[in-house]
N, C-alpha and C positions, 0 to 999 in steps of 0.2 A: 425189822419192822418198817412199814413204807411210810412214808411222810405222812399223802395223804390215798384214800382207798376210792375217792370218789370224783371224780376230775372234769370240770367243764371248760370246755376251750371254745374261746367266742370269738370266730371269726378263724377261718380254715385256709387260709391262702396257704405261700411259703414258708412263715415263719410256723402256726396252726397246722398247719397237716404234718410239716416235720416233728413239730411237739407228740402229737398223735401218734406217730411211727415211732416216738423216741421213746416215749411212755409205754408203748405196747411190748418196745422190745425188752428194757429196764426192770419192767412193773406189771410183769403179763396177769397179775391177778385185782391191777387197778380199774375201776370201769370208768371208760374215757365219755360222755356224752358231748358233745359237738354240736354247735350252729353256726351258720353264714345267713347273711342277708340277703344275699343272691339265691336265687331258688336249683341256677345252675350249680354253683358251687356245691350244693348241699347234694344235690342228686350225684354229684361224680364223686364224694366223698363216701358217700352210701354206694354204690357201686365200686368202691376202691377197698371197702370194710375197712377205713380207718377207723373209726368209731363205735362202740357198742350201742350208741342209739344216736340220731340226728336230728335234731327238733325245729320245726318249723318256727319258733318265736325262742328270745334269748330265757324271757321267764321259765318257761318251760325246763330249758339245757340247768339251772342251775339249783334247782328245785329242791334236791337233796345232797347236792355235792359239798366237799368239805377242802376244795380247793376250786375257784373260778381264776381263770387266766385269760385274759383282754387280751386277742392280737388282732387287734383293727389301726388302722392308721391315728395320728393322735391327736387329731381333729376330733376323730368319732367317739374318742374316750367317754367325753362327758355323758353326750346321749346314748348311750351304752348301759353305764353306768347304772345313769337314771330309768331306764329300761329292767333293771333286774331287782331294784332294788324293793322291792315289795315282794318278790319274791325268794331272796336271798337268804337261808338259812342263818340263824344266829352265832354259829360258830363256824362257818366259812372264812375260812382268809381269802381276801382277791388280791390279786398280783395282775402283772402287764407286761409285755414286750417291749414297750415303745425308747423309740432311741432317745427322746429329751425326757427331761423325768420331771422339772419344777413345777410347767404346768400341769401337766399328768396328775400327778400327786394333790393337787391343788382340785384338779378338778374330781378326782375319786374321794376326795372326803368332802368337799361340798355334796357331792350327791349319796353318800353312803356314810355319815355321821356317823362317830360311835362303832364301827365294822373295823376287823383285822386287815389293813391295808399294809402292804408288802411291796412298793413299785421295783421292779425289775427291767436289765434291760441283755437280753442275751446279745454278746457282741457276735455274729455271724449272718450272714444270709448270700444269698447269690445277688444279680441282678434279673431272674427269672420270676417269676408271678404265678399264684394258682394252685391248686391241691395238691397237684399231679407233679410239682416241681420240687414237692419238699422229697425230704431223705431220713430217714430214724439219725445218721453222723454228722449231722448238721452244725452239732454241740458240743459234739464231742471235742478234746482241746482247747475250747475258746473261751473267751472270759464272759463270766454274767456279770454284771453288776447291780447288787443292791442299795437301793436309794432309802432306808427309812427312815422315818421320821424321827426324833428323837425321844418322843414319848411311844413309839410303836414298841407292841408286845414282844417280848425276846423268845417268847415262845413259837413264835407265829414267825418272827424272822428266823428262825432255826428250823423252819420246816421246810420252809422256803430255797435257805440254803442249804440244805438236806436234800430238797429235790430236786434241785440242779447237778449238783453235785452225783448224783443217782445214774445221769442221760451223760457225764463226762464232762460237764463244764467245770473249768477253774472259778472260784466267786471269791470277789470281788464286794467292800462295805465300801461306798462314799456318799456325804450328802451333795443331795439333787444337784443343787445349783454348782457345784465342782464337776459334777458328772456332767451336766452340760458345757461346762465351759471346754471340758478335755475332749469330750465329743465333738465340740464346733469344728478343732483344728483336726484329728483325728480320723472324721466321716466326715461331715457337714461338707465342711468346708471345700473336700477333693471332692465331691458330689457336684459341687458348685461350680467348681471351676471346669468338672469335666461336661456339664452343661452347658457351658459358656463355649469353650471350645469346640465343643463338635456343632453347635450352633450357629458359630462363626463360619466354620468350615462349610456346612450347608448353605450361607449366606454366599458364601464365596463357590460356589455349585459352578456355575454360570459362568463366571469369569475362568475357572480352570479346568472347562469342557469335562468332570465328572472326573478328571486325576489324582480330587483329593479320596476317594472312594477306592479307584483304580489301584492305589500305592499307600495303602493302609495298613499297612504287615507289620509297620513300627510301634512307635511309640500313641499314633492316633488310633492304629486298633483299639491298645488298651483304654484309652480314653470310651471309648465307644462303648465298652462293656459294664464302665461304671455309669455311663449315661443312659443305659437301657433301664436304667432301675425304675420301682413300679413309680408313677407320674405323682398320684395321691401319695401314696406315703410320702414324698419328699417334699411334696407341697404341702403338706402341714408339717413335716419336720422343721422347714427354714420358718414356717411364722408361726408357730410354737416357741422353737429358741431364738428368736429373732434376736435378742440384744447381743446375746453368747457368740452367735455367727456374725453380726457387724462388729464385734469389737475385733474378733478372728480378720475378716476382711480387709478392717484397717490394717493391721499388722499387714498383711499379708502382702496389700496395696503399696505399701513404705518400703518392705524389703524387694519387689518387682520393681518399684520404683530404682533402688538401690541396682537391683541386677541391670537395669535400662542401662542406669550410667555408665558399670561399669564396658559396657558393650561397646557404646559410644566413645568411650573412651582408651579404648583399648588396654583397657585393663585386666591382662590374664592370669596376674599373681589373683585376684580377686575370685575371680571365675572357680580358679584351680581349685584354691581354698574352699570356696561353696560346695566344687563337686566333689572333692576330696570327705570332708563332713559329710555328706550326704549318703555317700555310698557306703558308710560306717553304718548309717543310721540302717540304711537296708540290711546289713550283714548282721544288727542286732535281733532286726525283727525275724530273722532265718533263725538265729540261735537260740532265742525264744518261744520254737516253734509256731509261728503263726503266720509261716507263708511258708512253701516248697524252693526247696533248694534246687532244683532240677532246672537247668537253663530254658529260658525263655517260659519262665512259670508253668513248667513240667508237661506243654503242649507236645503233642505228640509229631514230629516231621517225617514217620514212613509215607 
């Protein structure tokens, strides 16, 4: 039996059109109704037949469906939200994408009182953007995590988990404010820095006649790839979890600090140690399935 039989997805980028794909392929006799707020979006999604119908306004996409899932960034959550909510069916659960969950949550029941609220956060995505980028395996292997409340419906959580479960996610129970703290160090935070650095590297364009571009095959390519991530989502990711990510930052700050010194100080039992620990920490997350083991992150060198 499907979770649920009737599925609105609000807002079709990356994360939304892989949903669409994932659901089509999982739950071929589920009807997906779909909206974006870009007119473009909505037209290449309709031309892509992600969606069994595509609705020019969000009231419309959620009209009779018995599952609404918010992938817009999570600034937009609220007016979203507030947007459907008159026309939301009574026994719809809503759920969401978004990668910080406290405000999220916060802001989905101030505008939606009294409704089956479900926050979710699938841990996957590229750094690409747009309809045409998502993939039906998007999901597949990666964790979701659910944030509920602690008076939310066990019922409504179990459908929830049920239909992630369905597309091949692992899931994942913790509350919100956990889920962001482990998220600040886990995303946030490498988002942060990899903005920072390829930033700086830009700054410094000028002074190294374009060789930091030139000799980017290292370790700066990959920086570059997490720095291509879509602009808005990450600008309201960092001031949505803003406490979670500055507490992160400090830490983070303290032990660079620490690594400074021991540099300065020619300290390479120190060093050894750090990189020794660290390259554990990678060989965990291979064993764990959730990065490729194939040298140089399974890029292809014919």
């Amino acid at each position: 039996m499907l979770p649920f039989a009737r599925i609105a997805i609000l807002g079709l980028g990356l994360i939304g059109s892989s949903l669409a794909r994932a659901v089509g392929e999982a739950m071929p006799t589920a009807r997906i109704t779909g909206h974006d707020s870009d007119p473009a979006v909505r037209d290449t999604v309709r031309r892509l037949g992600l969606c069994d119908d595509v609705t020019d306004t969000p009231g419309a996409a959620v009209t009779d469906a018995d599952c609404v899932i918010l992938c817009v960034p999570v600034g937009a959550m609220a007016d979203l939200a507030a947007a459907i909510a008159d026309d939301l069916p009574d026994n719809a659960v809503v759920s969401d994408v978004g990668s910080s969950k406290a405000g999220v949550a916060a802001a989905l029941r101030a505008a939606l009182p009294g409704r089956a609220i479900v926050p979710a956060h699938p841990v996957a995505g590229t750094e690409r953007s747009g309809p045409e980028a998502g993939f039906a395996s998007l999901f597949r292997g990666r964790w979701c995590i659910l944030t509920p409340a602690e008076d939310a419906d066990p019922a409504a959580v179990a459908r929830v988990e049920a239909f992630w479960r369905a597309l091949g996610a692992e899931v994942e129970t913790m509350a919100a404010d956990h889920h962001d703290l482990v998220l600040a160090i886990t995303s946030h935070l490498p988002h942060l820095i990899a903005y920072s650095i390829v930033g700086t590297a830009s700054d410094l364009e000028a002074v190294t006649r374009s060789e930091v571009i030139k000799y980017s095959a290292g370790g700066f390519r990959d920086f570059t790839r997490i720095a291509a991530s879509d602009p808005t989502m990450w600008r309201d990711v960092f001031l949505a979890n803003k406490d979670a990510v500055l507490e992160m930052l400090q830490r983070f700050t303290e032990d660079l600090t620490a690594l400074q010194r021991a540099i300065r100080w020619d300290d390479g039992d120190a060093l050894f140690d750090l990189f020794t620990r660290t390259r554990a920490i990678r060989r965990s997350i291979i064993e764990q399935g959730q990065d490729d083991e194939r040298p140089d992150f399974g890029r292809s060198h014919a």
